[in-house]
N, C-alpha and C positions, 0 to 999 in steps of 0.2 A: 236525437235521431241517430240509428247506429250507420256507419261509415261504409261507403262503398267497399262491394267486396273484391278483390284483386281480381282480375280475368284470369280462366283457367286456360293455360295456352298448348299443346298436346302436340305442336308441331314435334318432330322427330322421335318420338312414341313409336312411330311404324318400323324405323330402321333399328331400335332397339328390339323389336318382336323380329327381326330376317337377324341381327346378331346373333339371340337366344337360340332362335331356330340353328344356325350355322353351329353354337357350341354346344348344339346339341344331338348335330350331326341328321337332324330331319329337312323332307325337303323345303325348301324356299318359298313355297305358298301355302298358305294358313287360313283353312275356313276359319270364322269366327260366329257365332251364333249366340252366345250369352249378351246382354243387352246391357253389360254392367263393363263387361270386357267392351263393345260396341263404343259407348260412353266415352270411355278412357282415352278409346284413339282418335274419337272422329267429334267429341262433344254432341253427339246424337242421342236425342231424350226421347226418342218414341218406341212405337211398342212391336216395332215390327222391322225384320232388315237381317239380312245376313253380308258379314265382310270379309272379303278375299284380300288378304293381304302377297301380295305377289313381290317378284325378287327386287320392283324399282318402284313399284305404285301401288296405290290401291283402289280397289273397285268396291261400292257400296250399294249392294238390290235393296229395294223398298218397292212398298205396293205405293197406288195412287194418292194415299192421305197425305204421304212424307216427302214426297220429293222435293218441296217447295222450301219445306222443314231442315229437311237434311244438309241441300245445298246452302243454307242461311248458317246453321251453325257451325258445320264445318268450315266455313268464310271466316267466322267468327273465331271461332278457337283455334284457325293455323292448320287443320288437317288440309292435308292433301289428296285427297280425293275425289274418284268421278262419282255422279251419283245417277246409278240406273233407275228410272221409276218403270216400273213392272207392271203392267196395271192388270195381269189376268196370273191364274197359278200358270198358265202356259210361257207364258213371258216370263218370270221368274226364272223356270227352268231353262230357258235359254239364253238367259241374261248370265246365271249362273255356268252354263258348260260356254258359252262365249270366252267369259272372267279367267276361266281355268283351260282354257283349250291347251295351250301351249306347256301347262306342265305334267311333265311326266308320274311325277305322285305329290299330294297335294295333305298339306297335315290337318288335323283336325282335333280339339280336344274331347275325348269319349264325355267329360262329365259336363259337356253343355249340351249335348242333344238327345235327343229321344230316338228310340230305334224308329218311329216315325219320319223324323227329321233323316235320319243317316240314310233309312232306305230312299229317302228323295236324293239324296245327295247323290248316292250312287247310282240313278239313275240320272242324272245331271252332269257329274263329273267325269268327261273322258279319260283319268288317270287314276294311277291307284291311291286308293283313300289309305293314311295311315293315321293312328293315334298316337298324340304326343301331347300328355297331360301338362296342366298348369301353366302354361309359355305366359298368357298374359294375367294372369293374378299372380306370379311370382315375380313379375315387370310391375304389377300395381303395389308392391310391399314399401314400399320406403314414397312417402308422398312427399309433394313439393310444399311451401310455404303458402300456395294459393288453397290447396288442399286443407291444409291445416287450421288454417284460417276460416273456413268454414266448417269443419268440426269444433273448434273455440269458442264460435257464434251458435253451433246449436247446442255445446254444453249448457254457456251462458242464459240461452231459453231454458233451459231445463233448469239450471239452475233457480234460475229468477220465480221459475213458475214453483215448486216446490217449497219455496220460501216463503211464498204467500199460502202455500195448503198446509204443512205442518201445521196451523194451529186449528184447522181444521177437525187432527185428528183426537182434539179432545172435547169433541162436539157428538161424539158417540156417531159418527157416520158409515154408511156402508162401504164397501171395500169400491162398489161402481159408482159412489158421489164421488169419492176421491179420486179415481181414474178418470171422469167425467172434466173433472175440474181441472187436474191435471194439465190433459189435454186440450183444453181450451186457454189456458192460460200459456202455455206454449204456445200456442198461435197468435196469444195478444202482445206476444213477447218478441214475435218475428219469423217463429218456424214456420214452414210449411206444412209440417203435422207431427207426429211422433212417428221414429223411428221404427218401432215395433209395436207389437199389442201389448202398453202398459200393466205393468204386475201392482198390483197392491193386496196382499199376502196375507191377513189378520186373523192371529191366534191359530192352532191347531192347522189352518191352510198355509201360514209360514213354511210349513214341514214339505210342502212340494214346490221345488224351485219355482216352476212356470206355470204355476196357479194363477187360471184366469178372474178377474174380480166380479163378486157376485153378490150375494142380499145378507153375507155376516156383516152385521153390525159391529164396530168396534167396542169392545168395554174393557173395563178393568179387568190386567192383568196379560193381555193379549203383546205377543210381539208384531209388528207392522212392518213385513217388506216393500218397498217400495221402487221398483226397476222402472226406471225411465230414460228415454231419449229424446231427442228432436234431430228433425232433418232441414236439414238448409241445403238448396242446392244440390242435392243430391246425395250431401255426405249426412253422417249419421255421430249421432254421440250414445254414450251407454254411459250410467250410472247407478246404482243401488247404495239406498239407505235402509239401514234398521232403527227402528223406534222402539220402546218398552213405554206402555203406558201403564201409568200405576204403580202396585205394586205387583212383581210376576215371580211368578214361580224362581227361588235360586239357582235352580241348574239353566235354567233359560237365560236370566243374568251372569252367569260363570259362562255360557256359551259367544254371551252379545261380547265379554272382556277378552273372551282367547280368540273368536273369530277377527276382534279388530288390533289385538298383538299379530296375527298370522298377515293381515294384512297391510300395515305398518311395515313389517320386516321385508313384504314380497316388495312392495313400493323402492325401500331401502335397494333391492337387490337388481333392480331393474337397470342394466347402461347396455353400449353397445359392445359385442363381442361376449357377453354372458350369453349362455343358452337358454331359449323357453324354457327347458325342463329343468334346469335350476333354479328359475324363480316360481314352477311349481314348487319345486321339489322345498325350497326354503318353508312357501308357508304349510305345506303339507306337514313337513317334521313340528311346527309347533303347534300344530293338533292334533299329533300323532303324539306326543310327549303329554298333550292334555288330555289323553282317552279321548278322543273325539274323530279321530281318523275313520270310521267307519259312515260317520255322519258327513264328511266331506265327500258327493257324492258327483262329482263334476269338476271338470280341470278348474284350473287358475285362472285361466282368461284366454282373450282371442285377439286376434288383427279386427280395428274397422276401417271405414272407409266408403268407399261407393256400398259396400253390403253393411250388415250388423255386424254378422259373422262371417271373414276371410282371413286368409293369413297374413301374421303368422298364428299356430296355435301354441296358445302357453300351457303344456302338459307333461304329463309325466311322460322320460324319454324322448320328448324334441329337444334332438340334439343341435338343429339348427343354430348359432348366434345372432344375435338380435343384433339390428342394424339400426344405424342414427337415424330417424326421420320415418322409422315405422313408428304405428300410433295402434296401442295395445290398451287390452282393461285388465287391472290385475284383480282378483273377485274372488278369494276363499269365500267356503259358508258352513253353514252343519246345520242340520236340521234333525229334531225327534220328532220322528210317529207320534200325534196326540197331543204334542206341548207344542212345535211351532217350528219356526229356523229363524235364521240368523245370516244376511248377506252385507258384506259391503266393498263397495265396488267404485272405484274409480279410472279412468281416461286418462293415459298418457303418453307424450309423444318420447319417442328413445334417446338420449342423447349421448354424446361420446363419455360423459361425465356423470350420467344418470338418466333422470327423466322431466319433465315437463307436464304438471299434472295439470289438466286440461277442466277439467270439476273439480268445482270451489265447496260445494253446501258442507257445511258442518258436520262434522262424523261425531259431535259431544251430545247431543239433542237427544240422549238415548231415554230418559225419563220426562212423560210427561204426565199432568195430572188430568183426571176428565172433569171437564166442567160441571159444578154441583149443578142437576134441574131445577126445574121452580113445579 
């Protein structure tokens, strides 16, 4: 039976989002409307709520489902905040220009709201609305050890599950038994579901990264991508394996050996105070030196966390430094038109010395053989 998981505690999160704000010279109160940012500071899991984070407090609208919700988890996790429950759209907007009465101009981040959303605001908010990107996803980059611990536990499902389907794919299956199973098997493993929409990639559909799974049967010869996560909690893991069943084409085989030297090296180059676009840049030059740079058709990798995909981004020119305790996927691939692709892709957290690779499954498994029928 797996081990309780450490409580996520978000107490003074707030007063790091009024520093940011101050060194960032915007004013002191901050809508907040993304429900991932929401999460972060108040441990609020529902689907509805905007938060005012103001110069000493914060104030938290919700309609009538949450309030009961709200005030419970925020007890829970150490936030400090009030929780207004709104019960009509009129109430909302007054709950909101209440929140905000007193400040002169009020921030907001552009890429959380909808021009729906903003034109409520401004009619809500007696002060001037301004935009100031990213405050709390560049506050969410570097996680804590309760954080990490739940992206470990949903490798681990992914892991576990994976392990029991690889022998699957020499049973001739389709690309959506395997996702099927997959995902079910992550569930019987402790997640709460899969992180994203499960890729299983076979033959000729390898060649499109986020190819959904569909009625190709596997046979001989086919390369098998395989993208999986699980979510625990809220966080998310990311993994990709490639497989070669059979015998396959040689340049598909020359691809599956330099996509997993490229990715090897990117791993190697990963600590803190390196740049993202360095450890692009590393596995990019050695499929650039094997003719294959045209087929690498998507950065290196990304930040997870509360999303799949946040920062930081591992690409060409982030010139950003990676920081100890941000938790990245490093993930070259190449893919040909007609023959297939080739990904592999692992989870790891930053450390002053290197990294912490967070998935385990085997990156050797590249040949298997399909089961003779009867």
């Amino acid at each position: 039976m797996a081990r309780e998981l450490p409580p996520l505690v978000v107490t003074g999160r707030d007063v790091r989002v009024r520093e940011e704000l101050a060194r960032r010279g915007a004013p002191s109160t901050l809508l907040v409307a993304d429900l991932n940012n929401i999460r972060w500071l108040t441990g609020f899991t529902g689907s509805a709520g905007t938060l005012v984070v103001r110069h000493d407090d914060m104030v938290f609208v919700t309609d009538g489902r949450y309030g009961e919700q709200a005030r419970d988890q925020a007890a829970r996790s150490g936030a400090h905040v009030a929780v207004v429950e709104a019960r009509s759209v009129a109430a909302s907007k007054d709950a909101l220009t209440d929140a905000t009465r007193r400040a002169k101009a009020v921030a907001y981040d552009p890429a959380e709201v909808t021009m729906a959303t903003f034109d409520g605001w401004r009619g809500s908010v007696p002060g001037e609305l301004t935009g100031v990107t990213g405050v709390v996803p560049t506050l969410r980059r570097c996680k804590t050890d309760a954080e990490i611990e739940r992206m470990a536990r949903a490798a681990r499902c992914a892991d576990a599950a994976l392990g029991e389907c690889v022998p699957m794919l020499t049973e001739r299956p389709t690309e959506r038994d395997v996702r099927d199973e997959l995902e079910y098997r992550m569930r019987r493993h402790g997640a709460d579901g899969p992180s994203y929409d499960t890729i299983v990639a076979a033959g000729p559909n390898g060649a499109r990264p986020h190819h959904r799974p569909g009625d190709h049967r596997i046979v001989e010869g086919d390369s098998v991508v395989i993208d999986v996560g699980a979510l625990v909690d809220g966080y998310h893991s990311d993994m990709t394996r490639t497989y070669l069943v059979g015998d396959v084409d040689p340049e598909l085989a020359r691809m599956t050996r330099e996509v997993a030297r490229a990715q090897l090296a990117g791993l190697a180059a990963v600590r803190a105070g390196v740049t993202a676009g360095d450890v692009d840049r590393v596995c990019r030059d050695i499929l650039r030196d094997a003719g294959l740079a045209e087929l690498f058709v998507h950065s290196t990798g990304h930040g997870v966390g509360l999303q799949i995909h946040e920062m930081p981004w591992v690409r060409t020119a982030a010139d950003e430094p990676l920081r100890s305790g941000e938790v990245v996927t490093v993930e070259p691939g190449a893919y040909r038109e007609g023959l297939g692709g080739v990904r592999i892709e692992d989870l790891v957290v930053v450390t002053d010395d290197g990294c912490r690779i967070l998935t385990s499954t085997d990156k050797d498994l590249s040949c298997l053989q399909l089961r003779p029928t009867t």
